[in-house]
Short mmCIF file of the C-alpha atoms (twelve columns), coordinates in Angstrom:
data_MODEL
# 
_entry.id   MODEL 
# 
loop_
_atom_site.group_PDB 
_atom_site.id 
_atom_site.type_symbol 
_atom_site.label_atom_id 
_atom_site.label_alt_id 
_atom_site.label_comp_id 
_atom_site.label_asym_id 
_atom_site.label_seq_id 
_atom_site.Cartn_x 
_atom_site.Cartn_y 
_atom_site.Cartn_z 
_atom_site.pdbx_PDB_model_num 
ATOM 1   C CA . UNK A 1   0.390   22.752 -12.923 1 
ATOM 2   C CA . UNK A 2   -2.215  24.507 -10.799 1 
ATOM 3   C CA . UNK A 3   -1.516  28.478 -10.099 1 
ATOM 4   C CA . UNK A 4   -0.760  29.290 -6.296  1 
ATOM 5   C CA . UNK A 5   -4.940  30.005 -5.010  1 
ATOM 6   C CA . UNK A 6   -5.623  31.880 -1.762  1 
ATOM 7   C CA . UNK A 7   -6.721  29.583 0.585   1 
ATOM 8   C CA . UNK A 8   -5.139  26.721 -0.456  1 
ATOM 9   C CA . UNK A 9   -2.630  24.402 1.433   1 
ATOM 10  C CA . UNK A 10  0.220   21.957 0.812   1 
ATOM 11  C CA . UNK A 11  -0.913  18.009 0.378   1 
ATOM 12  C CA . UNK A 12  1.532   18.178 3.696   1 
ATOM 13  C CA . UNK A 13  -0.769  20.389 5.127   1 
ATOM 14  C CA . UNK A 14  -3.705  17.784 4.664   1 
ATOM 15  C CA . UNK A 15  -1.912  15.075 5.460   1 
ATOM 16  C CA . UNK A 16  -0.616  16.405 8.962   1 
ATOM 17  C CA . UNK A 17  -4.321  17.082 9.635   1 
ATOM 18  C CA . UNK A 18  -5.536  13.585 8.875   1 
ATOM 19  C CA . UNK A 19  -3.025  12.508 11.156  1 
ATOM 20  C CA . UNK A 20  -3.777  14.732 13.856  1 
ATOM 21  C CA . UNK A 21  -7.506  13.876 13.578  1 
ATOM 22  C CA . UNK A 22  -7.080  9.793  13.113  1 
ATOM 23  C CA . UNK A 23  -3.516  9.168  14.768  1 
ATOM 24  C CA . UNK A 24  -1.589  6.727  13.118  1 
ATOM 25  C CA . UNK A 25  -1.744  4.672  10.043  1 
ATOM 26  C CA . UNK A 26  -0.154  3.083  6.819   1 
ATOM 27  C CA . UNK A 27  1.170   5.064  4.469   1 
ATOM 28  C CA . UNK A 28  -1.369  3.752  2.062   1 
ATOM 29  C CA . UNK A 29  -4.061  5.150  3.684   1 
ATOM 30  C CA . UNK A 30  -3.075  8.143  4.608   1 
ATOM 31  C CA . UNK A 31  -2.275  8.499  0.634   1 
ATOM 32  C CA . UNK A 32  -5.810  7.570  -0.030  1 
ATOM 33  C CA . UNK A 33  -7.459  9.654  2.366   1 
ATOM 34  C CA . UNK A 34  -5.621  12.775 0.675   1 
ATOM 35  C CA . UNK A 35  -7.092  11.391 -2.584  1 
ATOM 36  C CA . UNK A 36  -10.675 11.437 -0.963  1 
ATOM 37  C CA . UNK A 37  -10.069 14.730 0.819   1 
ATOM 38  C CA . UNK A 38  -9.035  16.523 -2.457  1 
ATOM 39  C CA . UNK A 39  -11.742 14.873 -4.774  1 
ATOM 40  C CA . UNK A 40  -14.695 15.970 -2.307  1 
ATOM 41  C CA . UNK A 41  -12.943 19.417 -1.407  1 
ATOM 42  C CA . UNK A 42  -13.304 20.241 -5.582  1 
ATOM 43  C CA . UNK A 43  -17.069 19.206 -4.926  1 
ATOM 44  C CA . UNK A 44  -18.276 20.385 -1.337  1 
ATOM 45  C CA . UNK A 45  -16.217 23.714 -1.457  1 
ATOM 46  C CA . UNK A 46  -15.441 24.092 -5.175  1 
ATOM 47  C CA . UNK A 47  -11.786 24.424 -5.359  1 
ATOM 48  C CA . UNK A 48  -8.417  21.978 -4.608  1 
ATOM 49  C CA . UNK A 49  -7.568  21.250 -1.511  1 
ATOM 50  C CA . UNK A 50  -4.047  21.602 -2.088  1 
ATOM 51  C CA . UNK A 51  -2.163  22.070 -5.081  1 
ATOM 52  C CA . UNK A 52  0.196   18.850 -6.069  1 
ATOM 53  C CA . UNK A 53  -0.649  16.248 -8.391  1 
ATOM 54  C CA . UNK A 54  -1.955  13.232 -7.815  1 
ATOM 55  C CA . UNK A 55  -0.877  10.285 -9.945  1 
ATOM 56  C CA . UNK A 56  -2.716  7.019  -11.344 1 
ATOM 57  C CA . UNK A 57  0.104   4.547  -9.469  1 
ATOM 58  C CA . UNK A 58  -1.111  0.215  -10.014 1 
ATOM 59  C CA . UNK A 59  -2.198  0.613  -5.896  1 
ATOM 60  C CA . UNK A 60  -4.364  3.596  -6.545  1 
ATOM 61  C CA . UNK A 61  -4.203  7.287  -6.183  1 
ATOM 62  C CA . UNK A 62  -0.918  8.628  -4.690  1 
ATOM 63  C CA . UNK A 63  0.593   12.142 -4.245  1 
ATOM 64  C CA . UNK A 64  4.668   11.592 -5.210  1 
ATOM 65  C CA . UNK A 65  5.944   14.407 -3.533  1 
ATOM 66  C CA . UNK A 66  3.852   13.448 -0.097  1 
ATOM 67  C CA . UNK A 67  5.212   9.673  -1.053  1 
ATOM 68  C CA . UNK A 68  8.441   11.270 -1.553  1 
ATOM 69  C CA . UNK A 69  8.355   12.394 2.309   1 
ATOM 70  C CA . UNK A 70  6.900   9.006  3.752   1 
ATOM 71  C CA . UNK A 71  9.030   6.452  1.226   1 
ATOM 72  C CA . UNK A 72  9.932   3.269  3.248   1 
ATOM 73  C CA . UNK A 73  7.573   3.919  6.220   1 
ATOM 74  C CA . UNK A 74  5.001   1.319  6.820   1 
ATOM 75  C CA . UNK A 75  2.897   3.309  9.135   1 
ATOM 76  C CA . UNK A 76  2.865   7.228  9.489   1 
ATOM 77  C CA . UNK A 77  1.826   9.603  12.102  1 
ATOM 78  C CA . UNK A 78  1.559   13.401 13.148  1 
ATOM 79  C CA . UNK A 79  5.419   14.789 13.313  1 
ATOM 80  C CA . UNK A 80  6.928   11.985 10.461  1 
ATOM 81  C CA . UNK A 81  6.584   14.646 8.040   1 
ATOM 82  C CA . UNK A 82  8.764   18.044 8.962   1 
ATOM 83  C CA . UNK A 83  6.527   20.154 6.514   1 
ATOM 84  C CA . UNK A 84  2.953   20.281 7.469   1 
ATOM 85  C CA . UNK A 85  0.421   22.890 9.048   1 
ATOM 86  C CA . UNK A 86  -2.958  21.762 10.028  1 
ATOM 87  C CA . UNK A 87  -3.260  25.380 11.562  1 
ATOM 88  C CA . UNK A 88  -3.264  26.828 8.334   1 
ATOM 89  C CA . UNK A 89  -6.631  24.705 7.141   1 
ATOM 90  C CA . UNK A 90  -9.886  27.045 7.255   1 
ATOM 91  C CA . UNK A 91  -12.544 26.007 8.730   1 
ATOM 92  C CA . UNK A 92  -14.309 24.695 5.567   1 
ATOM 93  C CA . UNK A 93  -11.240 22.908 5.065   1 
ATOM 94  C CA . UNK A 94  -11.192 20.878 8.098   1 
ATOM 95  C CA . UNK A 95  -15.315 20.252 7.462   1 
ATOM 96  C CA . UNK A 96  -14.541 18.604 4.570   1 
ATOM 97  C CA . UNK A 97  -11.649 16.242 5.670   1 
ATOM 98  C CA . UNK A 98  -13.994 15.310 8.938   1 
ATOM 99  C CA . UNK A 99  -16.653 14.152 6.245   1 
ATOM 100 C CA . UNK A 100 -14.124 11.881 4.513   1 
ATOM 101 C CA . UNK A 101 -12.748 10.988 7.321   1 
ATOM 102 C CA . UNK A 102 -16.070 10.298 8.642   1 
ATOM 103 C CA . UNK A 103 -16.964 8.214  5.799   1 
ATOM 104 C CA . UNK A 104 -13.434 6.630  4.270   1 
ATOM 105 C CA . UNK A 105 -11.819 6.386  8.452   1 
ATOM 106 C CA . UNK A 106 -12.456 3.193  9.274   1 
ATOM 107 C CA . UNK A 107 -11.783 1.420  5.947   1 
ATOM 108 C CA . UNK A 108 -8.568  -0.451 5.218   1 
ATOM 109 C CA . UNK A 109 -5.990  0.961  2.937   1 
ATOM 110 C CA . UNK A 110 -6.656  -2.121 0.635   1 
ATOM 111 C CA . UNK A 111 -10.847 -1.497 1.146   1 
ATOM 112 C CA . UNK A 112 -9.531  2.194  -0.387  1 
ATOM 113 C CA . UNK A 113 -7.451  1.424  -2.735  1 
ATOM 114 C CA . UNK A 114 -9.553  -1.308 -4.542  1 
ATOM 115 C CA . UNK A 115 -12.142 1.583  -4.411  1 
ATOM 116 C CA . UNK A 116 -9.976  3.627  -6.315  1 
ATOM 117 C CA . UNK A 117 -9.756  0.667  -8.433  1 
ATOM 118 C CA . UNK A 118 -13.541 1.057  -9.263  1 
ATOM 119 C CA . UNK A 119 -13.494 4.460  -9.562  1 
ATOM 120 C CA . UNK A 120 -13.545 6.725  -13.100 1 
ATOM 121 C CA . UNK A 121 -10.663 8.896  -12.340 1 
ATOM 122 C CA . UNK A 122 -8.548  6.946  -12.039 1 
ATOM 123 C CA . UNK A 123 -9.164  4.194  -14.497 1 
ATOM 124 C CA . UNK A 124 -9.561  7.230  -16.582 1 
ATOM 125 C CA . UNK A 125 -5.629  8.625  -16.083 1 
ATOM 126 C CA . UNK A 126 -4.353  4.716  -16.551 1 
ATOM 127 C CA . UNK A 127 -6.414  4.547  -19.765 1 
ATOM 128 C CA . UNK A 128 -4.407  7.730  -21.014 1 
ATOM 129 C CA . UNK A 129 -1.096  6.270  -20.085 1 
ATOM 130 C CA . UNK A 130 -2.107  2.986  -21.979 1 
ATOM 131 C CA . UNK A 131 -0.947  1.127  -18.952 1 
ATOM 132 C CA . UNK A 132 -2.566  -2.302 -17.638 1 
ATOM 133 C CA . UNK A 133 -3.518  -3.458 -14.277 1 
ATOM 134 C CA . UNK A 134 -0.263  -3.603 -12.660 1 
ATOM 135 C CA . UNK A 135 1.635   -1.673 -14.744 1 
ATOM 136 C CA . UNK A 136 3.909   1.635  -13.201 1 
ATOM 137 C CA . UNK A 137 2.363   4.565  -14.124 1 
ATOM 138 C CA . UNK A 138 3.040   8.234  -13.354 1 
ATOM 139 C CA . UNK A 139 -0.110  9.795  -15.679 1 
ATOM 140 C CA . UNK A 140 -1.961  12.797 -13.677 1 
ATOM 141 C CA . UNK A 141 -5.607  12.452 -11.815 1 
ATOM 142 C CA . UNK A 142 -6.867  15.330 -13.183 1 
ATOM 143 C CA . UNK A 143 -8.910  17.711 -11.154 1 
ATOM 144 C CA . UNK A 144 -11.749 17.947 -13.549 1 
ATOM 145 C CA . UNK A 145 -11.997 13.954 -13.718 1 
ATOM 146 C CA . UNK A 146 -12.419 14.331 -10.171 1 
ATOM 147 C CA . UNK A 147 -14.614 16.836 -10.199 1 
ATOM 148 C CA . UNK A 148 -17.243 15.434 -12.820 1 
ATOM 149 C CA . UNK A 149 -16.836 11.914 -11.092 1 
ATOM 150 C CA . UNK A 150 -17.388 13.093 -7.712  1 
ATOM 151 C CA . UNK A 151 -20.369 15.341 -8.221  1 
ATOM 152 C CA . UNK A 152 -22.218 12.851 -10.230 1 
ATOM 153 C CA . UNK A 153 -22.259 10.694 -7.059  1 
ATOM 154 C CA . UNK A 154 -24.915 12.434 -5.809  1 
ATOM 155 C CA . UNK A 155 -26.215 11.299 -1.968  1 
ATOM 156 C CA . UNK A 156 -22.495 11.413 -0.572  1 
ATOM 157 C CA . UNK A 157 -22.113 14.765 -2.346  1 
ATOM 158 C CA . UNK A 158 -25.398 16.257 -0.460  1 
ATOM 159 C CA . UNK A 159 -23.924 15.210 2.717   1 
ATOM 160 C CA . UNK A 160 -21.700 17.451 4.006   1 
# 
């Protein structure tokens, strides 16, 4: 478990600001697009986003306690969570989530999610659980996975 950091928000915090910025969407998505905003905010600003874990789950990355809040809704949108700031982002904060946004927006949860798929850290946290495709799993993403992964991508990394 991470130590409370100045600066950093709730995943409820992100996620209200996706919302706000995108309107509304699956629940999927939205859990992907916290995945991407964390992963990139450990590389373009050098510290997490927010401070919950993120879990290996068989559809990709998910946050449980932001699942927790959206469990049995198809679609979310701004106000379907009751916790949730986007006032308290900084301003480097909100850069980075327009730059995923920017780049992960307009894909489909399932374009995301089999990205995931592809993806080091998380294959990485399955392959500690010993799970298979499919399988439930509830094994960490850890920040440094995402970190090292991330970076190494180069071109995207440069572009914010």
């Amino acid at each position: 478990m991470l130590l409370a950091l100045e600066g950093v928000m709730t995943v409820f915090d992100a996620a209200a600001y996706i919302l706000e910025q995108s309107g509304e969407m699956t629940a999927m998505k939205l859990q992907k697009l916290v995945y991407y905003s964390q992963s990139w905010s450990l590389v373009w600003d050098e510290e997490p986003l927010f401070e919950e874990p993120i879990q290996a789950w068989a559809n990709g990355p998910v946050c449980p306690n932001l699942y927790d809040a959206h469990k049995g809704k198809f679609k979310v949108q701004r106000g379907s969570f009751a916790a949730g700031s986007p006032e308290s982002l900084t301003q480097s904060q909100k850069d980075t989530i327009h730059e995923v946004l920017r780049f992960y927006g307009t894909k489909s949860a399932q374009w995301l999610s089999d990205l995931t798929h592809l993806e080091r850290p998380w294959q990485a946290a399955r392959a500690r659980a010993g799970v298979t495709e499919g399988q439930l799993c509830a094994e960490e993403i850890t920040l440094s996975d995402m970190h090292e992964y991330y970076s190494g991508l180069g071109s995207q990394a440069e572009s914010k």
